[in-house]
C-alpha positions as CSV (number, residue, x, y, z in Angstrom):
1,X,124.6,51.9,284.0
2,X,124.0,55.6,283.1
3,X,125.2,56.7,279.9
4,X,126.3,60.1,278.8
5,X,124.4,62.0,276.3
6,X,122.5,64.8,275.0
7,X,118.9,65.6,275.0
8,X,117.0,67.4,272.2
9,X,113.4,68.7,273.4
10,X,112.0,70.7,270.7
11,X,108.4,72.5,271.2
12,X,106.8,74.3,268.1
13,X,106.4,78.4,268.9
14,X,102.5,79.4,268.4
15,X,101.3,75.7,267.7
16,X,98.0,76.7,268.7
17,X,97.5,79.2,265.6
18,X,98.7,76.4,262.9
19,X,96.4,74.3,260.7
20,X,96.8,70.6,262.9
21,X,97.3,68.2,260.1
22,X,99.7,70.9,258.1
23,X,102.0,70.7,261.5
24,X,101.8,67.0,262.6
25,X,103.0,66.2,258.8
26,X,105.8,67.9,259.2
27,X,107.0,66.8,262.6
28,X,106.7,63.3,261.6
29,X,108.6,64.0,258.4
30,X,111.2,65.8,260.7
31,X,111.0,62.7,262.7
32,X,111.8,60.5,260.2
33,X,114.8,62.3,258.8
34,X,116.1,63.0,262.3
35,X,116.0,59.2,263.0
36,X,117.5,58.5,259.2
37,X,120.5,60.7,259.4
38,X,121.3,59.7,263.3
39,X,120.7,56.6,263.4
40,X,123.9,55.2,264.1
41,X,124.0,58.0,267.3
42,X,120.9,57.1,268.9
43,X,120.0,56.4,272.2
44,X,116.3,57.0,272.1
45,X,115.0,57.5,268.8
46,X,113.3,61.2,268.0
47,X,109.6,60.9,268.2
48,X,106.2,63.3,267.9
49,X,104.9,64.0,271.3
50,X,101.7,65.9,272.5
51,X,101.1,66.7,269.4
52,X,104.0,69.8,268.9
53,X,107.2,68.6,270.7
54,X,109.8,66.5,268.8
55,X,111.9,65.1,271.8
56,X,115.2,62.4,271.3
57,X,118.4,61.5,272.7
58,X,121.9,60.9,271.2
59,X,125.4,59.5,272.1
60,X,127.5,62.5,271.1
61,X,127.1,66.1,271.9
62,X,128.7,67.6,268.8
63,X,125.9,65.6,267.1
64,X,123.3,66.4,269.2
65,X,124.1,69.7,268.0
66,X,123.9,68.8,264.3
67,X,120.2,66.8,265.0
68,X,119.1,70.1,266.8
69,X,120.3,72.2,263.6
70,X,118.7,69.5,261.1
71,X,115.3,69.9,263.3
72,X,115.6,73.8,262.9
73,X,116.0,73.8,259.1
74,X,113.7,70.8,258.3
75,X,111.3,72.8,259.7
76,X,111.7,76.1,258.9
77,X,111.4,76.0,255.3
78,X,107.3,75.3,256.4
79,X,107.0,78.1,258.2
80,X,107.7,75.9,261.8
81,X,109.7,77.5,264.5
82,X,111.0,76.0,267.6
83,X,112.1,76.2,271.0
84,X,115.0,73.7,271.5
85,X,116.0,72.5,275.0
86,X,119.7,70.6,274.3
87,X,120.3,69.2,277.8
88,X,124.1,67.4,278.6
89,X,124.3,64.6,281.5
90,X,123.0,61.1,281.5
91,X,120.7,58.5,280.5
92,X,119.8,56.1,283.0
93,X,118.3,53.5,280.4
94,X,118.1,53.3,277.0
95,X,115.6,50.6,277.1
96,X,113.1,53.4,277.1
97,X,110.8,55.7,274.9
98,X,110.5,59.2,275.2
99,X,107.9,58.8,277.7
100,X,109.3,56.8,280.1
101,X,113.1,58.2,279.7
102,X,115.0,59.7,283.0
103,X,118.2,61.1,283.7
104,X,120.0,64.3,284.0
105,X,120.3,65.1,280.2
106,X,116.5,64.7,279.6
107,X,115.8,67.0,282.4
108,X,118.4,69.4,281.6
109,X,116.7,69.7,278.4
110,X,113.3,70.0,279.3
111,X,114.7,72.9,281.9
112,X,116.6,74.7,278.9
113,X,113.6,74.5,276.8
114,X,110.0,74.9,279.3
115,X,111.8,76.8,282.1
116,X,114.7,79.1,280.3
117,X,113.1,79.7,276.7
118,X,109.5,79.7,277.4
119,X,109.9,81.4,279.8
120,X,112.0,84.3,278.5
121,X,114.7,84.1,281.4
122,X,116.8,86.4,282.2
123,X,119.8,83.8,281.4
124,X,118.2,83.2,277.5
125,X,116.1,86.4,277.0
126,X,119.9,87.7,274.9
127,X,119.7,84.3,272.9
128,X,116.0,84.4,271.9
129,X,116.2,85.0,268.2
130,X,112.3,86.1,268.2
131,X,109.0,84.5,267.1
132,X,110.2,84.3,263.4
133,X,112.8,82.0,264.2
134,X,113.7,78.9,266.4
135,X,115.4,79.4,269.7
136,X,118.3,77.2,271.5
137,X,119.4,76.8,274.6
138,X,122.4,74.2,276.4
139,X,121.9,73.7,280.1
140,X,124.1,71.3,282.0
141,X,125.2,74.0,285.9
142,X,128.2,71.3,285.3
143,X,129.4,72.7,282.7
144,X,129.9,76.8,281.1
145,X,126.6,76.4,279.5
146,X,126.1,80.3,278.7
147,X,129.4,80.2,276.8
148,X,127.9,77.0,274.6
149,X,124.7,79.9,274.2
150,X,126.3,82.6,273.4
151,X,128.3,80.9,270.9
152,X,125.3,78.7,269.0
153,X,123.7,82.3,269.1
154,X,126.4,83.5,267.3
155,X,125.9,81.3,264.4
156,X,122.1,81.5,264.3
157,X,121.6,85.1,264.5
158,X,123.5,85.3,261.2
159,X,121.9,82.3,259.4
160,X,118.2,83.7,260.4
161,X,119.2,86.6,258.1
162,X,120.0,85.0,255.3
163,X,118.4,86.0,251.9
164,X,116.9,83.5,249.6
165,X,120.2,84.2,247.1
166,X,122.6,83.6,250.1
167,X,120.4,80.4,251.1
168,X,120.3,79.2,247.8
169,X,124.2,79.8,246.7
170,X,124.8,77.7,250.4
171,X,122.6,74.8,249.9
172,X,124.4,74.2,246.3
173,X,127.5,74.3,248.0
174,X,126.8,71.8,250.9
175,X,124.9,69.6,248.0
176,X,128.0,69.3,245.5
177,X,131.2,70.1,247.4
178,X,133.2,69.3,244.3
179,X,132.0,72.1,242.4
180,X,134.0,75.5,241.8
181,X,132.0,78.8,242.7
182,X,132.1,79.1,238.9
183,X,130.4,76.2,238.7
184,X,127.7,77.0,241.3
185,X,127.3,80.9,240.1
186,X,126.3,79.4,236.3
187,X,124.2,76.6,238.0
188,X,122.4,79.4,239.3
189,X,122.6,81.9,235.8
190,X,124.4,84.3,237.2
191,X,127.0,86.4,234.6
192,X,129.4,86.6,236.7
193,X,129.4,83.6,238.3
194,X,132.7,83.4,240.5
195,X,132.4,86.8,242.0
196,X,128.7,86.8,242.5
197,X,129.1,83.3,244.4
198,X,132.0,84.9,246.5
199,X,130.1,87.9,247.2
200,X,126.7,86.1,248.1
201,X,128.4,84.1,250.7
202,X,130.8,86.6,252.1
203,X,127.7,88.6,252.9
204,X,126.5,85.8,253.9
205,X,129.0,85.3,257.0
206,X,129.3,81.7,255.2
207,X,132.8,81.7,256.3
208,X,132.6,82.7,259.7
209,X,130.1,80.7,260.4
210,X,131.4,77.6,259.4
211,X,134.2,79.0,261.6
212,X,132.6,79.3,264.5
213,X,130.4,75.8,264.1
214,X,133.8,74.1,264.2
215,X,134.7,75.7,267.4
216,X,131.1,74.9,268.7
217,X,132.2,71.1,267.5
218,X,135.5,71.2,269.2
219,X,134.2,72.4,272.5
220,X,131.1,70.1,272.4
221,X,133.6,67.2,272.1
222,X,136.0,68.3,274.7
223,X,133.1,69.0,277.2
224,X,132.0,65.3,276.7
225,X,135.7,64.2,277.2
226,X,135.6,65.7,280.3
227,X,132.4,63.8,281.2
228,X,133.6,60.6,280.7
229,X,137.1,61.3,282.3
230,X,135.3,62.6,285.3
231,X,133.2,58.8,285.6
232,X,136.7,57.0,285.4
């Protein structure tokens, strides 16, 4: 029976002008966290394909959404941007590889990522965050697809721009949750340590952001609600 789920079809932007061994490391490291950190959400396990595409399916679509993100920032910290194809729908089997997979979610995806982003259509062309940076697209016509866009673009157009201070102040955050921004500001040296951290991340958008990824959550989950209350 077909299952619902979401795609993720990621292809590497200028692949062609990387160093080949430099960019198949990193995809299979990427592979291998993806498939660490989701495994319990897996329908077909993330795998390196062609050589520059990182494709996989998962239950959920709020964590289809996290894998996609995980993908983006595994990789960007090597200089590796994407275009990512998140396609909703279904799975026909999951007693399949990511060569033999069919159903609406894994075309979906490769349509959101070969025929909407690659393409520069006119639907993604206000999403595309440029060469510099990795690209995402939703695409189920069943569902308001463009608001899902507009609303991931939200987020990423304000994490591209990050600085190395505001990255840094974030990723001690997310690491150790207990800790006070006084804690994290000395961590990092800074005088003073309380204001500097609040400062870093308000420029940062950190709050708004986190914000607006809850929303993105909340409507991901209802969407898929409506799925499977649709099938009943």
């Amino acid at each position: 029976m077909p299952q619902t789920c979401i795609c993720i079809a990621g292809d590497v932007k200028k692949s062609r002008q990387m160093e080949g061994q430099h960019l198949i490391t990193a995809l299979q490291q990427c592979e291998d966290k993806l498939n660490k950190s989701f495994s319990e959400e897996l329908l077909i396990p993330f795998a390196v394909r062609n050589g520059d595409e990182i494709v996989g399916v998962l239950k959920e679509f709020p964590q289809g959404y996290l894998a996609a993100k995980t993908m983006m920032e595994e990789l960007r910290g090597k200089g590796i941007h994407l275009y990512i194809g998140l396609g909703l729908g279904e799975l026909e089997s999951t007693q399949a590889t990511i060569h033999t997979m069919n159903g609406t979610a894994v075309y979906h995806a490769f349509q959101a990522r070969d025929h909407f982003l690659k393409q520069q259509h006119q639907q993604a062309k206000p999403w595309l965050l440029g060469e510099d940076a990795s690209s995402f697209f939703f695409y189920d016509e069943a569902v308001p697809y463009q608001a899902l866009n507009a609303l991931t673009y939200s987020i990423w157009e304000k994490i591209v721009h990050r600085s190395e201070k505001q990255q840094n102040v974030i990723r001690l955050i997310q690491e150790n949750p207990q800790f006070s921004y006084e804690q994290i500001g000395k961590k990092l040296g800074y005088k003073s340590a309380k204001s500097t951290v609040s400062y870093l991340l308000s420029r940062a958008h950190y709050p708004l952001v986190q914000a607006m990824e809850a929303s993105l959550m909340q409507l991901l989950h209802r969407l898929q609600a409506g799925y499977l209350t649709g099938r009943s």
